[in-house]
DOKOL-823405 format. One record per residue: x, y, z of N, C-alpha, C in turn; residue in three letters. Coordinates in steps of 0.1 Angstrom, whole numbers, plus 2048, in hexadecimal, padded with zeros to 3 digits. Example, Ala and Ser with C-alpha at 12.3 -4.5 7.8 and 13.67 -1.06 7.14 Angstrom:
<rs>
8847C784E87B7D384E8847DF84EALA8807EA8478897F584788180084FSER
</rs>
This chain:
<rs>
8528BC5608608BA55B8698C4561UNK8758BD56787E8CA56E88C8C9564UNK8948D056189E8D55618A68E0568UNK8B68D856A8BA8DB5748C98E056CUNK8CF8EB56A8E08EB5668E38F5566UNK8F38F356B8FB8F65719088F856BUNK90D90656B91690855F922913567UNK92A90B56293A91756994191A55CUNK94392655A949932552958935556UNK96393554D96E93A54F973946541UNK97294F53F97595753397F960534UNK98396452599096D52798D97351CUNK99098151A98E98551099899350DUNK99E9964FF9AC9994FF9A19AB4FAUNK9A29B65019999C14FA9A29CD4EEUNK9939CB4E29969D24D998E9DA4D5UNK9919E34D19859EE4C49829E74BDUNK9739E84B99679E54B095F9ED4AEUNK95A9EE4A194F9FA49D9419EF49CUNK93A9FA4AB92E9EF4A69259F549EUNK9199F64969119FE48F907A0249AUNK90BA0B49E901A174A4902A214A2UNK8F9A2A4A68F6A3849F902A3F4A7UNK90CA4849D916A504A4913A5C4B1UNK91DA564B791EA5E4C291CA6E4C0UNK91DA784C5920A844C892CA8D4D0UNK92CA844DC936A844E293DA7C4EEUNK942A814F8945A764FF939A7650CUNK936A83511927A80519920A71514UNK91DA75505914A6D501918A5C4FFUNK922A574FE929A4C4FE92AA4650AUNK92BA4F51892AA4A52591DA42528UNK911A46520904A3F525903A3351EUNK908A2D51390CA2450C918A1B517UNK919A1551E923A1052591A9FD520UNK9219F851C91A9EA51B9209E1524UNK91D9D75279239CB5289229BE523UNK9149BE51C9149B05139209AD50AUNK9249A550B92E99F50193A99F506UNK93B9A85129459A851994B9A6522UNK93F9A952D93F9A253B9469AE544UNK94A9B653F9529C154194D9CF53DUNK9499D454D93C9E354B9479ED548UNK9529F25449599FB53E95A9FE532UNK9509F75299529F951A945A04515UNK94BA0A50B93CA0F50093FA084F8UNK92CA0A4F392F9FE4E4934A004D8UNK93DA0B4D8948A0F4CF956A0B4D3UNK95B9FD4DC9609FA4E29619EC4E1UNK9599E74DF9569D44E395C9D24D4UNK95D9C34D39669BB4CE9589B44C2UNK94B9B54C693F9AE4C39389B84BCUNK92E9BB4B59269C04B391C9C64BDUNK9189D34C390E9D14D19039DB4C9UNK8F99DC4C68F19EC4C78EA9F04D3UNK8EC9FB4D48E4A014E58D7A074DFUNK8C9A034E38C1A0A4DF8B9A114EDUNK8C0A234EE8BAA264FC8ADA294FDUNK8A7A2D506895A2A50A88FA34502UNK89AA454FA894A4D4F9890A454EBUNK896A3E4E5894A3B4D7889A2B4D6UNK887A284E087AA1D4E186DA264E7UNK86FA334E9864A3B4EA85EA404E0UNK86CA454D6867A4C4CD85DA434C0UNK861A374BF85CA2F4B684FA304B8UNK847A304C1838A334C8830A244C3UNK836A184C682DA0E4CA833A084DFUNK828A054DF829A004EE82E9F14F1UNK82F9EA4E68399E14EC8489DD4E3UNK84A9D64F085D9DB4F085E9D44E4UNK85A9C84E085B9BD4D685D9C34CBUNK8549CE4CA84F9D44B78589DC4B8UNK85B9E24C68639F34C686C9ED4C0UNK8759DE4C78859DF4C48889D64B5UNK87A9D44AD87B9CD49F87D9DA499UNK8759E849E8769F54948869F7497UNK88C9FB4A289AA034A88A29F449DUNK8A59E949D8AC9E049A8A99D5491UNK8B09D44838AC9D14768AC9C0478UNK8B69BE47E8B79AD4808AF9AB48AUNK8A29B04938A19AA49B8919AC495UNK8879A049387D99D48E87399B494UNK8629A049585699E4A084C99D495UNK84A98F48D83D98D48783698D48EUNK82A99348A81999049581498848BUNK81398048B80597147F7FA97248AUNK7EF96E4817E496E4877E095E485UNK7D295D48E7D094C48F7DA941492UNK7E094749B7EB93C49F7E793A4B1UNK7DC9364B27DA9324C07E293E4CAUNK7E79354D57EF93F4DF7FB9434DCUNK7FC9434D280694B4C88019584C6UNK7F895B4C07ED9664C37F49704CCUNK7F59714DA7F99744E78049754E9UNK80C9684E68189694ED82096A4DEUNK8299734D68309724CC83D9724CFUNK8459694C38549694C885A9724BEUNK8659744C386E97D4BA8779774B8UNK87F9784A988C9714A789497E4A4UNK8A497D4A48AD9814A78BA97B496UNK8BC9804918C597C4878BF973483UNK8AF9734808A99664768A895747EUNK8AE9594858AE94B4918A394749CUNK8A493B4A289493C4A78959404B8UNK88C9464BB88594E4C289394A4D0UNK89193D4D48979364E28A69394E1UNK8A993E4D18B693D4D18BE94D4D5UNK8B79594D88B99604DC8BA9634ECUNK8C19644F48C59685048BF976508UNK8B597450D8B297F5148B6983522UNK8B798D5258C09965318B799F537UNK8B699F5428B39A954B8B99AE556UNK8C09BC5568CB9C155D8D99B555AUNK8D89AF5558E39A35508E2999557UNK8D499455B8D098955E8C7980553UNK8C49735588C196E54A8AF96C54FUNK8AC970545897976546895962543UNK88896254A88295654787895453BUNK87494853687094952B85F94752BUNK85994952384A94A52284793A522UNK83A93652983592A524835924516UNK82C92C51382C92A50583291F4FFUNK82F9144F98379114EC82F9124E2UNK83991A4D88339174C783390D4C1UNK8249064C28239004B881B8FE4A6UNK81990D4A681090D49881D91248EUNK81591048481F915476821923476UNK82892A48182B93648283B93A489UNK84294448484D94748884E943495UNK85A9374978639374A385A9244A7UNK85692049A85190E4A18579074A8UNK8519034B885C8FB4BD8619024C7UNK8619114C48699164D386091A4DFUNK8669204E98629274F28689334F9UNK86593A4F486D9474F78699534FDUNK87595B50387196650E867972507UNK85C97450F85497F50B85898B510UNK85E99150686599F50B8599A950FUNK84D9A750583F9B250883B9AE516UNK84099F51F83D9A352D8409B2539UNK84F9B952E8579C353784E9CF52FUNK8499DA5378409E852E8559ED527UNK8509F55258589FF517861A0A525UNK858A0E52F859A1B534869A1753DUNK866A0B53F86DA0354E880A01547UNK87CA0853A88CA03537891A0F533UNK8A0A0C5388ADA175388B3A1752AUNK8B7A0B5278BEA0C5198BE9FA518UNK8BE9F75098BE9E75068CE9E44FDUNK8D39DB5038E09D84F98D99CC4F2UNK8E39C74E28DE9BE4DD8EB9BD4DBUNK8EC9B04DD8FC9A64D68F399F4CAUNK8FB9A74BC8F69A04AE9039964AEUNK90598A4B49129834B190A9764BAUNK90F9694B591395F4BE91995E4C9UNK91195B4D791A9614E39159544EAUNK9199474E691693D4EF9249384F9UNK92D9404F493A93C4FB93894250BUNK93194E50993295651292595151CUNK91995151690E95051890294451CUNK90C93851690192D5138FA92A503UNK8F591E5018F491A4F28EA9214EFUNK8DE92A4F98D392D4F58D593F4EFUNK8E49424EC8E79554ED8EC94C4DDUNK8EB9444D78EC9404C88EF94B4C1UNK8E19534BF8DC95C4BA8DF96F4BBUNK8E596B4C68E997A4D28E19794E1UNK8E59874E38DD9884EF8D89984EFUNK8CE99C4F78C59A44FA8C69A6508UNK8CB9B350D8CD9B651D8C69C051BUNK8BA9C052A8B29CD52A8B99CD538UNK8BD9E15398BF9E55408B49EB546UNK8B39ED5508A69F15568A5A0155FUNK89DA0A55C8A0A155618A3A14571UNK8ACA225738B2A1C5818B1A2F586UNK8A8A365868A4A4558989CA43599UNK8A6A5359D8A5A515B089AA5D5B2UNK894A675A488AA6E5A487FA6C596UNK878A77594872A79588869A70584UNK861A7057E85BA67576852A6956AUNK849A63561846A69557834A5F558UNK827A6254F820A5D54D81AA5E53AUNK81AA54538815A56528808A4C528UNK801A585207F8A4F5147F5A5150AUNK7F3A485077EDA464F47E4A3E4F0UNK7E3A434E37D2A394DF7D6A394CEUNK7D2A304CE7D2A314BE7CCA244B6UNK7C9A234A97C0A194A57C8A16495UNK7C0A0F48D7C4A0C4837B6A0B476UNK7BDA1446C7B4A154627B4A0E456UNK7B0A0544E7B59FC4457AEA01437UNK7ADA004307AD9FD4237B19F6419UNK7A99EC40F7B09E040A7A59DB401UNK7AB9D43F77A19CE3F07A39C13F2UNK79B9B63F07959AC3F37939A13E9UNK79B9983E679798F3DE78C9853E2UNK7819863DB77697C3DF7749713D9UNK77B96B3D177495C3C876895A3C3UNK7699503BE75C9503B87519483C4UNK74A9463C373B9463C87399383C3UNK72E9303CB72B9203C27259213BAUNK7269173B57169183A870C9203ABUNK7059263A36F792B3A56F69323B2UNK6FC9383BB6FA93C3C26F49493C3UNK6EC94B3CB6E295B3CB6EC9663D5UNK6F99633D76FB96F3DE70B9713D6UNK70D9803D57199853C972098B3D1UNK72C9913CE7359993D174199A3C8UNK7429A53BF74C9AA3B475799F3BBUNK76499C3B176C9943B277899D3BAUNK7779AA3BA7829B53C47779BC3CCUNK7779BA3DA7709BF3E57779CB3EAUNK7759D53EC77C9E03F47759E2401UNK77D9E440677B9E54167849ED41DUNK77B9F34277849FC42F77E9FA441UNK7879FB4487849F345478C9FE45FUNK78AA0346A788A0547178B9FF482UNK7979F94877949F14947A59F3497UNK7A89E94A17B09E84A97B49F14B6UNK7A99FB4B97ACA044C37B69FF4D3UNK7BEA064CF7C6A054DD7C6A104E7UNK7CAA0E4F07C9A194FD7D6A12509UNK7E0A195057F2A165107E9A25518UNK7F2A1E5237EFA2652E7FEA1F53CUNK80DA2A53B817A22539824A2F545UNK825A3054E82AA3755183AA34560UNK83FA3A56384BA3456B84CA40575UNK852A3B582855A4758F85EA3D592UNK86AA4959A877A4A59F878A4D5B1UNK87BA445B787CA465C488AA465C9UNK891A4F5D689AA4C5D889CA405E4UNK8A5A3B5E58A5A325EF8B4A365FAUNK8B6A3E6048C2A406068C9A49602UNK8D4A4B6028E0A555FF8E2A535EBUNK8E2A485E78E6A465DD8DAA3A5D3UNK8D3A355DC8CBA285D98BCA2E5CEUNK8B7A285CD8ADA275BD8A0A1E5C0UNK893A205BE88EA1A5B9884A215B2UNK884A165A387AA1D59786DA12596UNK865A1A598858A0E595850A1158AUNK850A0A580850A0B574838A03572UNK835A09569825A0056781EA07559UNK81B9FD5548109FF5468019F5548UNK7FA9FA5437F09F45417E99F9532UNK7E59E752B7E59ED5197DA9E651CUNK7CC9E95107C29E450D7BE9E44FEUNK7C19DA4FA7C29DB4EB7B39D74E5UNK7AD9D94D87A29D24D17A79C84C8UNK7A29C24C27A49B84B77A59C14A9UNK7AC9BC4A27AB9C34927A99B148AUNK79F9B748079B9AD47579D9AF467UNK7A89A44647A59A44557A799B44CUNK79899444C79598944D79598D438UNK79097E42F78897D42877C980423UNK77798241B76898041576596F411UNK75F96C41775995D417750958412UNK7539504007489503FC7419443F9UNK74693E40274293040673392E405UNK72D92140672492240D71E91E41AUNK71892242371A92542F70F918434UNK70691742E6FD90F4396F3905430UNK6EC8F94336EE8EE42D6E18EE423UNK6E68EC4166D78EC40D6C98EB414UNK6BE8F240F6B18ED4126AC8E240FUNK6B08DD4046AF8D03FB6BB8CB3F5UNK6C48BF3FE6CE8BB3FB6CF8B73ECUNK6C48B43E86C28AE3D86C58B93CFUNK6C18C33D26C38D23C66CF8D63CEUNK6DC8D83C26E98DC3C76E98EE3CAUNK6DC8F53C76DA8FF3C46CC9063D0UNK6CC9013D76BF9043E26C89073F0UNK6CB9133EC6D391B3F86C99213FDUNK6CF92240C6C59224196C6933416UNK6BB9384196B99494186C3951421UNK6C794D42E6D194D4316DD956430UNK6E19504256E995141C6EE95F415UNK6DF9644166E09734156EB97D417UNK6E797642A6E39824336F398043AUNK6F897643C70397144271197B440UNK71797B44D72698444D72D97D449UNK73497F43B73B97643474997B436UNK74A98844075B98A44475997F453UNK75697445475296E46276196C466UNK76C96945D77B96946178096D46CUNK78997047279097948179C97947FUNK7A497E4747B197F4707B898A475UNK7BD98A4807C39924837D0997497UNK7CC9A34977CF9A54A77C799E4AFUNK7CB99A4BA7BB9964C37BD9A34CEUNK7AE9A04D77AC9A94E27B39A44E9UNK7BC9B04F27BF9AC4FA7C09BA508UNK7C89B25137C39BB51C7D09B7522UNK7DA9C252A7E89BE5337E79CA540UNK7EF9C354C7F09D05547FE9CD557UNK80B9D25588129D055781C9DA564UNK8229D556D82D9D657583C9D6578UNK8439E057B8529DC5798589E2581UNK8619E058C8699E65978759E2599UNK8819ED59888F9E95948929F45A4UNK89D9F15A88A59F35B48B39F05B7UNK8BA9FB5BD8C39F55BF8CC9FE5CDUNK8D39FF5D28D9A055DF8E8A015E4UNK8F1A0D5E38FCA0D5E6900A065F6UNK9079FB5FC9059FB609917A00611UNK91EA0260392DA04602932A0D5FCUNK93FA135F7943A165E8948A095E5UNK9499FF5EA9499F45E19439E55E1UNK9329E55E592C9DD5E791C9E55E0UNK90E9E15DF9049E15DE8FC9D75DDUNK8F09D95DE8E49CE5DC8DB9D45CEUNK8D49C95C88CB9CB5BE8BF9C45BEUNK8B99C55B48AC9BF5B38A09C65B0UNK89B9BC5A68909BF59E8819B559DUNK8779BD59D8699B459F85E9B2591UNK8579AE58E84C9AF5818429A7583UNK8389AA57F82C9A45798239A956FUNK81D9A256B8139A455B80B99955CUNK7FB99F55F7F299A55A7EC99A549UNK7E89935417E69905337D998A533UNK7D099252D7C39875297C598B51BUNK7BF9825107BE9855057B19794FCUNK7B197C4F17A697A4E77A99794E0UNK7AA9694D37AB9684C77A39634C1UNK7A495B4B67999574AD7A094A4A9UNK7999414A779C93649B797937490UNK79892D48578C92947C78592D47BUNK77A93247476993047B764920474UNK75D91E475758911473748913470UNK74490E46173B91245A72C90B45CUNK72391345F71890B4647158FA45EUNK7168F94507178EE44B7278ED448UNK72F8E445473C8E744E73E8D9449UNK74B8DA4417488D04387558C0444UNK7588C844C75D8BB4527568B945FUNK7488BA46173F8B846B73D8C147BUNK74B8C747C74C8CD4857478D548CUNK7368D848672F8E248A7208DA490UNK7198DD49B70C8D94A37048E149EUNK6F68E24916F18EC48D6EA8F149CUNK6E58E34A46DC8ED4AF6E68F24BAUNK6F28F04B56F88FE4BC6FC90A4B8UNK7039084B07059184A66FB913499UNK6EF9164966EB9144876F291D483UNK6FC92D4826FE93547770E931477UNK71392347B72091F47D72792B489UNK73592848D73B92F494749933495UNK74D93949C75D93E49F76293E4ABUNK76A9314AC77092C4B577B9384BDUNK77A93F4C87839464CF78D93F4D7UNK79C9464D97A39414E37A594D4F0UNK7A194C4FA7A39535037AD94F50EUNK7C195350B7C89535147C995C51FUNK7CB95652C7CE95F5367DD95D53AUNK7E89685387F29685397F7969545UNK7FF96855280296B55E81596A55CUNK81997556182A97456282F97E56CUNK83697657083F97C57B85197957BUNK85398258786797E587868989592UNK87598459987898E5A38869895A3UNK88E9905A589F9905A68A699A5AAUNK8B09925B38B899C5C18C599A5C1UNK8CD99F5C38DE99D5C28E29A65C9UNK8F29A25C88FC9AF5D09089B05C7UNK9109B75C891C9BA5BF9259C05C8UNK9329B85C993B9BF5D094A9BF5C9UNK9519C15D39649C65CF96E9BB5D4UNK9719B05D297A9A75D99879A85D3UNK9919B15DA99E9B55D199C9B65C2UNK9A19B25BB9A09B85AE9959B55A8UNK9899AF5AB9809A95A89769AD5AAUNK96D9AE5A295E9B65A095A9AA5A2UNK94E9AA5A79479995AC93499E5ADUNK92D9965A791E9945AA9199885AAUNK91398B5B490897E5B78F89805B8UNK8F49795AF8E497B5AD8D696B5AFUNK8CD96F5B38C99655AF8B996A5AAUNK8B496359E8A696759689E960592UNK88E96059688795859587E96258CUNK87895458386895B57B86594F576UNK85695657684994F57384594F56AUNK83E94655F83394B554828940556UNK81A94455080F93855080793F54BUNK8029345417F993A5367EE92B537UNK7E29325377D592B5377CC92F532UNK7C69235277BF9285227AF921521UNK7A792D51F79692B51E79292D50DUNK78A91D50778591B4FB7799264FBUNK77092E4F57679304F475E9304EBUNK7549364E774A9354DF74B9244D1UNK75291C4D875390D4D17499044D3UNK74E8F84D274A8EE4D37538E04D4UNK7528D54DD7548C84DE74E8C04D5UNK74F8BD4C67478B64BB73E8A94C0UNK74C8A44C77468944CD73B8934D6UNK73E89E4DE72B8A04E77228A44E4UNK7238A74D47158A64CF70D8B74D4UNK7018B34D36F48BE4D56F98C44E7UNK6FC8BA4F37018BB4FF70C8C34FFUNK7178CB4F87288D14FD7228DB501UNK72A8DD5067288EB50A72D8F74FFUNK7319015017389084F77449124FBUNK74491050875491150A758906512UNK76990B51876E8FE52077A907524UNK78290053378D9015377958F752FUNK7A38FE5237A98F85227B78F1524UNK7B68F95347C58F75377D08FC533UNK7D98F95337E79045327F48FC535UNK7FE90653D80990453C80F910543UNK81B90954F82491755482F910552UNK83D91D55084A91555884B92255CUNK85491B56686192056E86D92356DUNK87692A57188292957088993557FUNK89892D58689A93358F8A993058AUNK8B293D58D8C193E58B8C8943592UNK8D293D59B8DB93F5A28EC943598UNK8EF94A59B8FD95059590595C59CUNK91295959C91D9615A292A961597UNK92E96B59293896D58D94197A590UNK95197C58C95B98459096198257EUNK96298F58196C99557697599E579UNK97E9A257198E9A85749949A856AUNK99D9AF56A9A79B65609B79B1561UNK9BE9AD55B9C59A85599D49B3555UNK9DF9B75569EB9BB5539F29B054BUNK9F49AF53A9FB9A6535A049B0530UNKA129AF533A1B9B4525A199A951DUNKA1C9B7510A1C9B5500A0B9BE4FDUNKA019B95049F39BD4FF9F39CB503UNK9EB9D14FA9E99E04F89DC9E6505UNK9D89DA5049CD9E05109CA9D251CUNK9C79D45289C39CB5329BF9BD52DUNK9BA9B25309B999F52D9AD9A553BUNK9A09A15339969A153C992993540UNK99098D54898F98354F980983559UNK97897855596697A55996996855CUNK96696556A96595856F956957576UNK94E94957694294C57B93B93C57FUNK93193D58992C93258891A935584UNK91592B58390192E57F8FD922580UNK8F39235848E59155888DB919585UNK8D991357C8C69155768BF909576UNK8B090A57D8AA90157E89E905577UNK8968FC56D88D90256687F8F756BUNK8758F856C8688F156D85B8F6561UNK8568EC55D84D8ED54F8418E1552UNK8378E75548288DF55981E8DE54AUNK8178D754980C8D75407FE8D354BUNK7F38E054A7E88DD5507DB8D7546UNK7D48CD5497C88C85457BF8D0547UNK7B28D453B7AB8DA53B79D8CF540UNK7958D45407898CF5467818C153BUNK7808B653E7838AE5357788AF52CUNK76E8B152C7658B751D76C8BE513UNK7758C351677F8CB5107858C3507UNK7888B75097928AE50379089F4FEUNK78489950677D88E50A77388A4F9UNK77687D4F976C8784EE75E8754EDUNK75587E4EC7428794F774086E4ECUNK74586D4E273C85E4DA7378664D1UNK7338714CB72B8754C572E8774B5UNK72B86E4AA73387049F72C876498UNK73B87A48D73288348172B87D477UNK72188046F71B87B465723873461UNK71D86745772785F44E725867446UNK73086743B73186C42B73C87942BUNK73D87D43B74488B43D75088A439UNK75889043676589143476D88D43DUNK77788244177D87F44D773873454UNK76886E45476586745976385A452UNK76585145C76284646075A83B45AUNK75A83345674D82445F75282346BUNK74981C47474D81648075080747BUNK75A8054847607F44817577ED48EUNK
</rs>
């Protein structure tokens, strides 16, 4: 499926003082690094200046928060802007959306250097924040690679397109001609909690008090995340920015007091398999999954005038990760389990492999009164994924126990040139800014077929009597 459009911009905008809610300035040094342009199209403002709402959150303050991705950093720095993590949500697991003023995920505009970022494969579809969309993975860009982030908390589709609904998000991207820095960190998570267990079946031979305490131990991480400054020229830049994170899974699952595996004597409701004992009754996987990223980012730019230059920026991120489904109970009660494959039942894993890329180049020049750029930016996403430790029910005793199950990439490539300018009106107190422009975006969205055991009916049915099944007609 392609999509193809094509959109011409004419704007005017009359400029006023606005207080936006950011943390107060100091002085004027400090307000110079604040220079925005979201909302305005026009690089001469602080965000004590614009007409919109903007907050600037600079890199020293997505450092100080001390998580490694940008997603959670900018939910801690900014109250409207939201990053649930739910667990058991398939490749949701991996890829999480974030909403913006409670709105869903697609409806926020994401920016890079004030170009528009391409969106994750992904669509959500489980009962988890943002159903239905598909939205930019900001945790594709590391933390280190950014200069400062503006956020438009306002509706900016006039300016923007229907999808800035919600606002917009411009990552500025560090632009240093020396220096550099290396970090790491490690850290884990310690829980503590009590545990509601239920009751137990009839007659059952195995107990556990009705409040379980538990204290757990997991999630180990290890960021390893650092950035260097090169010069290019008399005046020119290039920063190449790289993280590599390797995360563990954290669990926190239930106590399960089911029973697990199929009477010895279907006749006695009470002839539990011994079993029964011995069995991990936290078998659940509620939580983080494993995962593993190496991550890339290279921003550039070079004077070729005092009133012309070139730009351009590069990325990639590899993603493997690990989740859980279900587990599925050796005697499960809707047949889904092969005793001679798993007799102690099982836990279905999702193993996505994430791949993303983008590269984008432009120039910016002076045409009489007119500031003018021309850019054009491509990126990539594809996500594929591998079933494991399962099963195919329909093939019986024969499935295998894992499978390729295919995936999904899009595309997206954007062409755009726009000029802005300042206007002299008598009567107005200050300049009539004036932002004219054209843009072409072409988007492409594939669905790949997994290996057909993956998907395929072998004939193999479940018992009669089961829950969900059948006579044959």
């Amino acid at each position: 499926m392609r999509n193809k459009i094509v959109a011409i911009f004419v704007a005017a905008a009359i400029s006023q003082a606005a207080v936006a809610q950011n943390a107060p300035q100091s002085g004027g040094a400090d307000e110079l690094e604040q220079v925005v342009v979201t909302g305005t199209r026009v690089a001469n403002r602080s965000a004590l200046d614009t007409a919109v709402p903007v907050d600037v959150v600079p890199t020293d303050a997505l450092t100080n928060i001390g998580v490694s991705e940008l997603n959670q950093a900018l939910s801690v720095a900014l109250p409207s802007f939201n990053f649930p993590r739910p667990g058991l949500t398939d490749g949701t697991d991996t890829v999480r959306p974030a909403t913006l003023r409670g709105l869903a995920p697609d409806q926020t505009l994401v920016l890079v250097n004030g170009k528009r970022r391409h969106a994750a494969a992904l669509v959500n579809v489980n009962g988890s924040v943002g159903r239905g969309s598909a939205a930019v993975d900001l945790n594709t860009i590391p933390n280190v690679a950014v200069r400062s982030i503006e956020v438009l908390r306002d509706g900016a589709s006039a300016q923007y397109g229907s999808d800035a609904i919600a606002g917009v998000i411009n990552l500025r991207m560090r632009e240093d001609r020396d220096g550099g820095e290396l970090t790491l960190s490690y850290g884990q998570r310690q829980s503590q909690y009590e545990n509601l267990t239920g009751a137990a079946p009839t007659g059952a031979t195995w107990f556990a008090p009705n409040v379980l305490k538990r204290s757990v131990s997991d999630g180990e991480t290890l960021t390893i995340s650092g950035w260097k400054g090169f010069a290019l020229g008399d005046s020119g830049f290039l920063t190449v920015s790289a993280e590599f994170k390797d995360q563990e899974r954290t669990e926190r699952g239930g106590y399960d007091m089911r029973r697990q595996y199929p009477l010895t004597n279907p006749a006695v409701a009470t002839s539990f398999d011994p079993r029964e004992l011995t069995f991990n009754r936290f078998s659940q996987w509620y939580g983080e999954p494993e995962m593993q990223q190496s991550t890339i980012f290279a921003n550039a730019g070079v004077d070729l005038s005092d009133t012309s230059s070139l730009y351009g920026w590069a990325s990639y991120q590899d993603r493997s990760a690990l989740s859980a489904g279900f587990a599925r109970l050796a005697d499960d009660p809707s047949g889904r389990n092969v005793l001679s494959i798993y007799p102690n039942g099982f836990l279905p894993k999702i193993q996505p492999d994430v791949t993303d890329y983008s590269l984008g180049f432009g120039s910016r020049w002076e045409m009489g009164e007119w500031n003018m750029d021309a850019s054009v930016v491509y990126g990539y996403n594809e996500m594929m994924f591998t079933i494991v430790d399962t099963l195919n029910r329909s093939l019986g005793a024969a499935s295998k126990t894992s499978f390729d199950a295919g995936g999904y990439d899009h595309e997206q490539i954007v062409f755009n040139v726009s000029g802005v300018r300042t206007l002299e009106v008598a009567g107005l107190a200050s300049p009539l800014n004036l932002a004219m422009g054209l843009e072409a975006r072409q988007e492409a969205y594939s669905i790949t077929a997994g290996e057909p055991d993956s998907y395929r009916n072998g004939g193999v049915r479940i018992p009669l009597g089961t829950p969900g099944c059948t006579s044959p007609t």
